[in-house]
C-alpha positions as a LaTeX table, in Angstrom:
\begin{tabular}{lrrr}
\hline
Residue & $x$ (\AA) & $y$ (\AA) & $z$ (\AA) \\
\hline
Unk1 & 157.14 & $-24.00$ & 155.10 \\
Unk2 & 159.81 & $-26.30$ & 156.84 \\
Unk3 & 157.87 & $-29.59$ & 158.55 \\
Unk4 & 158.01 & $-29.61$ & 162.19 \\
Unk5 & 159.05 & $-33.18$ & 164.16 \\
Unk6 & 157.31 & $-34.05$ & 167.66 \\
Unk7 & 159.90 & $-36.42$ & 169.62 \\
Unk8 & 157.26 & $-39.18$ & 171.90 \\
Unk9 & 159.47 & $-40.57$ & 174.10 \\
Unk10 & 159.09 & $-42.67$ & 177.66 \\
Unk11 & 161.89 & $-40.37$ & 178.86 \\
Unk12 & 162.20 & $-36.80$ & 179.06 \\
Unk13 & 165.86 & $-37.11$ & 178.58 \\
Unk14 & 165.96 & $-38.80$ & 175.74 \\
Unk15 & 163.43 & $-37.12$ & 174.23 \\
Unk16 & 165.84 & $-33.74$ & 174.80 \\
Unk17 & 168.78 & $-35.64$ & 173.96 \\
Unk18 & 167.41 & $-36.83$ & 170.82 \\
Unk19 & 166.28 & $-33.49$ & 169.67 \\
Unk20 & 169.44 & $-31.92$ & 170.48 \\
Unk21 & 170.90 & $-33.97$ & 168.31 \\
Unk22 & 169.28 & $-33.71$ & 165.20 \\
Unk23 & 168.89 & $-29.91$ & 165.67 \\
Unk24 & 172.92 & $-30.22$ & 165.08 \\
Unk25 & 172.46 & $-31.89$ & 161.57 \\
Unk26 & 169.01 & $-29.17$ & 160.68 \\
Unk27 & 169.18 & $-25.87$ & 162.64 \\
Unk28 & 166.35 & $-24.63$ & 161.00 \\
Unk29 & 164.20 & $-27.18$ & 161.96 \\
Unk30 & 161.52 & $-26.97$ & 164.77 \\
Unk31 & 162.12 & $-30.25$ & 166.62 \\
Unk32 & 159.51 & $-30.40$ & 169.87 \\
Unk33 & 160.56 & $-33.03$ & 172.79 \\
Unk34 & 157.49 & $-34.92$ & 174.33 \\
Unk35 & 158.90 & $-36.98$ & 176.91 \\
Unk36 & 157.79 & $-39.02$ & 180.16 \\
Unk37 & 155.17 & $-38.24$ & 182.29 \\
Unk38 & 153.64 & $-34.80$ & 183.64 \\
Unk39 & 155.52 & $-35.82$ & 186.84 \\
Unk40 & 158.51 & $-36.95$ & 185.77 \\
Unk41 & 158.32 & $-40.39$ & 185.81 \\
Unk42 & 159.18 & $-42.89$ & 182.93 \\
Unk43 & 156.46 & $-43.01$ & 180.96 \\
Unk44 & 154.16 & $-41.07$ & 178.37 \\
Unk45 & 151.97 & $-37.85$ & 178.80 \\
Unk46 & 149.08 & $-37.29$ & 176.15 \\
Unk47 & 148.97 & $-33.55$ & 177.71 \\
Unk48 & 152.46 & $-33.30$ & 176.90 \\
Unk49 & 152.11 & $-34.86$ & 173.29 \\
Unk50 & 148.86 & $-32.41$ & 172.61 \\
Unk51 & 150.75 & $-29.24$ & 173.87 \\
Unk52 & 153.68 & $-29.81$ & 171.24 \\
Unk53 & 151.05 & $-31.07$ & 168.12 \\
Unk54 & 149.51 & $-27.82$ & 169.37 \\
Unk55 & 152.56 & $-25.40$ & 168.96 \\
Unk56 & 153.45 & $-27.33$ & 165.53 \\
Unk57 & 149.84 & $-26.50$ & 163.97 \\
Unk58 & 149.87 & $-24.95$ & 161.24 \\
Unk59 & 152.83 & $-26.36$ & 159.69 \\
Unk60 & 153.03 & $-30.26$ & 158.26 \\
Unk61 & 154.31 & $-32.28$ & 161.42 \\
Unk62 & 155.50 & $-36.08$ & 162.10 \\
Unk63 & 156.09 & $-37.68$ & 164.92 \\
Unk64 & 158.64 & $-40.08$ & 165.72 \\
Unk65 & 158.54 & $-42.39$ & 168.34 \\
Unk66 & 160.63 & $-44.90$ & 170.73 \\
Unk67 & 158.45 & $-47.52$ & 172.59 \\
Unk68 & 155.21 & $-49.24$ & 171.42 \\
Unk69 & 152.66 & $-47.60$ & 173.96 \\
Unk70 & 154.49 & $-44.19$ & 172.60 \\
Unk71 & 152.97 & $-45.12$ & 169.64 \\
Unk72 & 149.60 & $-45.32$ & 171.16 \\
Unk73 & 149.78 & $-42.39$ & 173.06 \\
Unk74 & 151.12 & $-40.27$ & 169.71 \\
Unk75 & 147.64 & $-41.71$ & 167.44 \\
Unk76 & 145.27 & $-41.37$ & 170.68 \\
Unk77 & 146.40 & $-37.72$ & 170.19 \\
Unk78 & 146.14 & $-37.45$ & 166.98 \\
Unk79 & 142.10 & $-37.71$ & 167.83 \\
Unk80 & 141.78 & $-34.82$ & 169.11 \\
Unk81 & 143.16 & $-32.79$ & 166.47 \\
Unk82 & 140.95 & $-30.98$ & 163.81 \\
Unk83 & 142.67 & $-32.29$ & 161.08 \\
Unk84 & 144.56 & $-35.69$ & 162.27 \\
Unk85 & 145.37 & $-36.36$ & 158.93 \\
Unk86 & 147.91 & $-33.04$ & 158.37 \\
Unk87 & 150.37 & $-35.18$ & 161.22 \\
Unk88 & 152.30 & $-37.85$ & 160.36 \\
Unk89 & 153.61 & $-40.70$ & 162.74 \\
Unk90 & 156.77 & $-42.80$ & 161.39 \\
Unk91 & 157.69 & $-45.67$ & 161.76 \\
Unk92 & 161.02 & $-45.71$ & 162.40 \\
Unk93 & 164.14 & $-45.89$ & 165.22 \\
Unk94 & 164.05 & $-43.10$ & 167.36 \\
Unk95 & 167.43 & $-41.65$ & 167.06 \\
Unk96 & 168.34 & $-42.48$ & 163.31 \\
Unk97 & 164.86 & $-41.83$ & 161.85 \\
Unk98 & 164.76 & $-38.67$ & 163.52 \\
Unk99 & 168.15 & $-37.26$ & 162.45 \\
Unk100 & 167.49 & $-38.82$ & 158.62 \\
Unk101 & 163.92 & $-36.71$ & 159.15 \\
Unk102 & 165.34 & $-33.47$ & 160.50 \\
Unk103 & 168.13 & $-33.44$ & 157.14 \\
Unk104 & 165.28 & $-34.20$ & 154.95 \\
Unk105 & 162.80 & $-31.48$ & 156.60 \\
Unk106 & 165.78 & $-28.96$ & 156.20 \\
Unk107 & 166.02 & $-29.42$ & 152.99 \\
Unk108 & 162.60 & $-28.30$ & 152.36 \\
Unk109 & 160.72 & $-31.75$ & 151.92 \\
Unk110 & 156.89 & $-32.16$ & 152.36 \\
Unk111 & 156.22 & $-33.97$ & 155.02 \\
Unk112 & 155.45 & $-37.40$ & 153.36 \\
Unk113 & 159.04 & $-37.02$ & 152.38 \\
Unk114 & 159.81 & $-36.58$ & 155.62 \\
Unk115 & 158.33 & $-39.52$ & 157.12 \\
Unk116 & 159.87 & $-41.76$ & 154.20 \\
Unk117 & 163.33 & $-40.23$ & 155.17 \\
Unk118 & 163.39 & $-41.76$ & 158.41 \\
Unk119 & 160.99 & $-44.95$ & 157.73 \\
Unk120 & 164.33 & $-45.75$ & 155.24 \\
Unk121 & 166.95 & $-45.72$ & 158.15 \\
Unk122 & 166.94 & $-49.69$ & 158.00 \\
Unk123 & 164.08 & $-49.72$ & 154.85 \\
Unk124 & 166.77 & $-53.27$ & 153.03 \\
Unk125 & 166.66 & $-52.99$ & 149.42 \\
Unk126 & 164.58 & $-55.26$ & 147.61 \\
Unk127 & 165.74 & $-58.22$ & 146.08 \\
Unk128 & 167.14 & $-58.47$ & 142.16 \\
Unk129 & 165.65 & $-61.51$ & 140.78 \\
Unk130 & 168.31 & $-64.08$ & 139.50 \\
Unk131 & 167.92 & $-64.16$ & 136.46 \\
Unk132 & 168.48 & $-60.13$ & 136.12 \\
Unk133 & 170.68 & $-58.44$ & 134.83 \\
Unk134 & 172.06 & $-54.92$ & 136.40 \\
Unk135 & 171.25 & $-52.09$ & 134.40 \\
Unk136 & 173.79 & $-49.18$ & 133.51 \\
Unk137 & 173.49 & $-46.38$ & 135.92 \\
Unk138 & 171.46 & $-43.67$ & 134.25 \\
Unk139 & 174.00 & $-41.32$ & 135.84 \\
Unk140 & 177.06 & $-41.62$ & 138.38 \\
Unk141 & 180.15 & $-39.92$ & 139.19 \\
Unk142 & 183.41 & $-40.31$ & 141.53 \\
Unk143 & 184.30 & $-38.03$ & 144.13 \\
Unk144 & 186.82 & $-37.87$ & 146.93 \\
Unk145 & 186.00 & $-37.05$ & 150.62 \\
Unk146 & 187.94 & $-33.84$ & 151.93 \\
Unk147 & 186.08 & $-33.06$ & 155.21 \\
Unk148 & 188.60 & $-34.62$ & 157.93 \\
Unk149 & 186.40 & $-37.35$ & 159.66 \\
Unk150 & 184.61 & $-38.38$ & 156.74 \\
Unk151 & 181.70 & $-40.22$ & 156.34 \\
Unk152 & 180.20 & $-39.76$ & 159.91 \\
Unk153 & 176.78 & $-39.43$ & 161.28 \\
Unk154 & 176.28 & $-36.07$ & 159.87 \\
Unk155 & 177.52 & $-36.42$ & 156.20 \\
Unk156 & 175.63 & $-39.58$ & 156.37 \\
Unk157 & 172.48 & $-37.83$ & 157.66 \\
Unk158 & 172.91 & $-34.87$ & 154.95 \\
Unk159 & 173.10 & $-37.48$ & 152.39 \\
Unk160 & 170.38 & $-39.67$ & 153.02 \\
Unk161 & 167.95 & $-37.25$ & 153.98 \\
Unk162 & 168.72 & $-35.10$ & 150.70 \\
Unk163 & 168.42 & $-38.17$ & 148.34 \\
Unk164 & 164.90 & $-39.44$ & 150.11 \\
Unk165 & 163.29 & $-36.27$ & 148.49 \\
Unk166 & 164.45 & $-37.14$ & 144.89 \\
Unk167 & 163.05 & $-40.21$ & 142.88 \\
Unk168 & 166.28 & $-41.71$ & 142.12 \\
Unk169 & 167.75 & $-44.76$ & 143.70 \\
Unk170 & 171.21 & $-44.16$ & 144.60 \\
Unk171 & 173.88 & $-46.47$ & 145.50 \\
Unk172 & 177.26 & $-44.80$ & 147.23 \\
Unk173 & 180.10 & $-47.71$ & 146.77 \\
Unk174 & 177.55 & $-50.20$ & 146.80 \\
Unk175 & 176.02 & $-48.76$ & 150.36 \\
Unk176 & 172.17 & $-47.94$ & 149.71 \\
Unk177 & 172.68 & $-43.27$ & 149.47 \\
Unk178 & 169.64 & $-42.99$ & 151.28 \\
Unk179 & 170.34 & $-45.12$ & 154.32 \\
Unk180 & 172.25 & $-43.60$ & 157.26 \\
Unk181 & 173.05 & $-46.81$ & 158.37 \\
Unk182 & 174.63 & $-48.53$ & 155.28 \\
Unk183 & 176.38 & $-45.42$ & 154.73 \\
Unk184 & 178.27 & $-44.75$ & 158.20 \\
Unk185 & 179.02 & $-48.63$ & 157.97 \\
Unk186 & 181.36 & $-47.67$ & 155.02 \\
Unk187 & 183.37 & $-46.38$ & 157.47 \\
Unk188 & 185.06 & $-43.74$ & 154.67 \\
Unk189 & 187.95 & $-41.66$ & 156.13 \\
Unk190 & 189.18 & $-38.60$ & 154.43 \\
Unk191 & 190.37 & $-39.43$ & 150.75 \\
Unk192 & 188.43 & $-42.27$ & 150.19 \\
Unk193 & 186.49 & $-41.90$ & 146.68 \\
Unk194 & 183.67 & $-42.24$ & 146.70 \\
Unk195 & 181.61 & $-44.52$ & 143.24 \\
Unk196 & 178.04 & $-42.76$ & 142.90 \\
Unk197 & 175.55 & $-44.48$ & 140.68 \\
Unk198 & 171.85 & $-43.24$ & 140.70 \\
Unk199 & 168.81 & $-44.00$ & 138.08 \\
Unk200 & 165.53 & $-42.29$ & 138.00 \\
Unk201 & 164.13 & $-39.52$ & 137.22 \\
Unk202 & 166.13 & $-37.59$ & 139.46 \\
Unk203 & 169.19 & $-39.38$ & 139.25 \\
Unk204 & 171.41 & $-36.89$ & 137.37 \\
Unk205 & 170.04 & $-34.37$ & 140.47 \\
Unk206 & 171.21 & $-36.78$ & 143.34 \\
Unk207 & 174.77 & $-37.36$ & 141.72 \\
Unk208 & 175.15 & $-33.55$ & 141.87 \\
Unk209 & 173.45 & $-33.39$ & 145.24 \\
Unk210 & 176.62 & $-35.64$ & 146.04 \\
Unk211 & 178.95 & $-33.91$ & 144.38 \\
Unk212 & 177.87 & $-30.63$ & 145.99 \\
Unk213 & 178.16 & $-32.08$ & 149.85 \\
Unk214 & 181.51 & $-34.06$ & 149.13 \\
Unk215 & 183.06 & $-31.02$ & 147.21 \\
Unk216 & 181.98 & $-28.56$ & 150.09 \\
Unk217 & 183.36 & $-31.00$ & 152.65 \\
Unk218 & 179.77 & $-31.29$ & 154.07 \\
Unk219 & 180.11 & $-27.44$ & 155.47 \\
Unk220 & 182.49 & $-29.27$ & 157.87 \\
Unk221 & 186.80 & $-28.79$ & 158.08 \\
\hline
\end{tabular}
């Protein structure tokens, strides 16, 4: 059962545009727009907030947010709800932590995975102590980009929403894999190779998670 997103916005178009957007990167994703007010103003609409938790019921849901009092609006919601605790509310950017959410939810993550996919958009690593030393990769490969605009906003989305669902931590030419961000600020054209090293559990299943994407030219020319 794919996890449905709820888009609390001040605006109605941004709301829409957001959710246009990520339905691009995850077609199969349910991705309801709450923006502005009943009336069209700027602002927030519980109404409108409780009318899209209440077509997403039944399904695991989390909301993503722009403004603080969006925030407030999204919780005060969540009240009235039989069973607040099956939605979700990230914190996260609007626009990147929704596209990072809509890859993960499409590739069949629960919605806790969900919500850490786009609470990682701008999640910094933590720091290595000094004194030590980097460990081997438990597994890594090298592959070369073949889709023609290379590592954009939607190979980057694909990537970093796929690897926040495995317990691996993944490092794509020394960009963190499962941050949109870092990764579109590679700014890799076609041919560039690409240095995967992952450890964890899961790392040997997020280097061919990469492997599969760059190989199929992320379903892209």
């Amino acid at each position: 059962m794919t996890v449905r997103l709820v888009v609390v916005s001040h605006s109605d178009k941004i709301a829409d545009g957001a959710a246009e957007l990520a339905a691009q990167m995850a077609p199969d994703v349910v991705i309801l727009a709450a923006g502005g007010t009943d009336d069209g103003r700027i602002g927030t609409s519980l109404e409108k907030v409780m009318a899209a938790l209440e077509e997403a019921a039944g399904h695991g849901v989390v909301i993503l947010t722009d403004l603080g009092s969006a925030v407030m609006t999204a919780e005060a919601a969540l009240e009235f709800l039989p069973d607040p605790g099956s939605v979700l509310v990230a914190d996260a950017p609007l626009v990147e932590g929704l596209v990072a959410a809509a890859v993960a939810a499409q590739t069949g993550a629960d919605a806790q995975a969900v919500k850490a996919a786009a609470e990682s958009v701008y999640r910094p690593p933590p720091p290595a102590p000094a004194h030590e030393h980097r460990q081997p990769p438990e597994a890594s490969g090298e592959f070369e980009l073949v889709n023609e605009a290379g590592m954009h906003a939607r190979p980057a989305a694909k990537i970093a929403g796929g690897l926040s669902a495995l317990e691996a931590e993944v490092t794509i030419n020394g960009a963190d894999g499962a941050s949109m961000t870092e990764l579109m600020m590679l700014a890799a054209g076609k041919g560039t190779l690409l240095r995967v090293e992952a450890s964890g559990p899961d790392a040997a299943r997020a280097v061919e998670y990469l492997a599969g994407l760059v190989k199929d030219g992320f379903g892209e020319p």
